[in-house]
N, C-alpha and C positions, 0 to 999 in steps of 0.2 A: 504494500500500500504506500502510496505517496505520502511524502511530507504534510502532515496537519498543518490548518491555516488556524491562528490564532479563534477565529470565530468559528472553527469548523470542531474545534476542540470544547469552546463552549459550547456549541449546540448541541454535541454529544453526550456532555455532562449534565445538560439540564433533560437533555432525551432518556438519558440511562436512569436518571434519581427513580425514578418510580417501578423501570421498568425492571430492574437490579433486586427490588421486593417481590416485585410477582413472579421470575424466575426462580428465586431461592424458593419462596411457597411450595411451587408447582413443583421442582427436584426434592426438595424431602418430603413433601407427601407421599411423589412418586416411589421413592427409595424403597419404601414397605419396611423399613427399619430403623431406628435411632444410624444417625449416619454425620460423621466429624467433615473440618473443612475441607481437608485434603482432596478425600471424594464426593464431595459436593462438586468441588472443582471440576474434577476428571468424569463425573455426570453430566456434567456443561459441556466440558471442552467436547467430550463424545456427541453431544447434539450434532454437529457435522459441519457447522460454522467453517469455512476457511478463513476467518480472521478471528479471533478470542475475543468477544462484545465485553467479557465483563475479567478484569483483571483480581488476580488471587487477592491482593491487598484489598481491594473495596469487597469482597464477599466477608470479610470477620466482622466490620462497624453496620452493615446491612446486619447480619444476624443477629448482630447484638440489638441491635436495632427491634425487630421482628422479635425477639425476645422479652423488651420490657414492653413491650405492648401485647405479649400475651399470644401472639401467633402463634411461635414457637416458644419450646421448653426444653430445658440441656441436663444435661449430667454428665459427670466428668469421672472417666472409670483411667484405671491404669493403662499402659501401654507394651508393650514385651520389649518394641523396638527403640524406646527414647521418652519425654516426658509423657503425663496424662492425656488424654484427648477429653475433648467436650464434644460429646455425641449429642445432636438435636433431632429433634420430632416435633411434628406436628400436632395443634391444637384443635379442640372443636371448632374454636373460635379463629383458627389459621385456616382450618378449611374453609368456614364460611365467607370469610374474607377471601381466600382465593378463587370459589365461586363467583363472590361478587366482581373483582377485580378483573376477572378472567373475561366477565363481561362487557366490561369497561374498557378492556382492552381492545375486544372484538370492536365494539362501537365505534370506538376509534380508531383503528386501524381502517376499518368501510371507510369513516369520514376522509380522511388521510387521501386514502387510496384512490375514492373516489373523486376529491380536488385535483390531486397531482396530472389524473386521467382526464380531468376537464369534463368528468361526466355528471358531480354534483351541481344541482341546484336548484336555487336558495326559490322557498314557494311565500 
């Protein structure tokens, strides 16, 4: 990929803030088991993206994140290989929200899609 433009860099920061939570949501409900960052990550990066949308450093302050608001919920077991891990899982209240949000997205993506395409409009 080409050199980022100062504003291309911002747009993508302010594009990613939301969408950084709905993906974390969606990979550890999917996961079907308490699951740390590491493969969280290697969840993502396997979606099939050829360019990595979300960098390992913004997925820890996102989950913490999704954490004190009850999404997600963690517990921290030992490790064989090096320090503890904090294993997170999904909440009643993380599913409904990524239900909601999942919705939210859809809507927006149509709208999006549909501008870009010249095919919305406005009644």
């Amino acid at each position: 990929m080409n050199e980022m433009r100062a504003e291309d860099r911002k747009f993508l920061k302010e594009l990613n803030a939301g969408t950084y939570a709905l993906v974390l949501l969606s990979v550890v409900s999917r996961a079907g088991e308490p699951t740390y960052g590491y493969q969280i990550a290697k969840l993502i990066d396997a979606g099939g993206a050829d360019v990595p949308m979300m960098k390992q450093g913004a997925l820890y302050p996102v989950l913490r994140s999704l954490e004190k608001m009850g999404l997600l919920e963690s517990t921290i077991e030992p490790s064989v290989t090096g320090p503890p891990r904090r294993y997170y899982r999904i909440t009643e209240e993380g599913r409904g929200a990524l239900e909601r949000w999942s919705s939210i997205w859809r809507a927006n993506k149509s709208f999006v899609d549909s501008v870009l395409k010249g095919t919305h409009h406005e009644e």
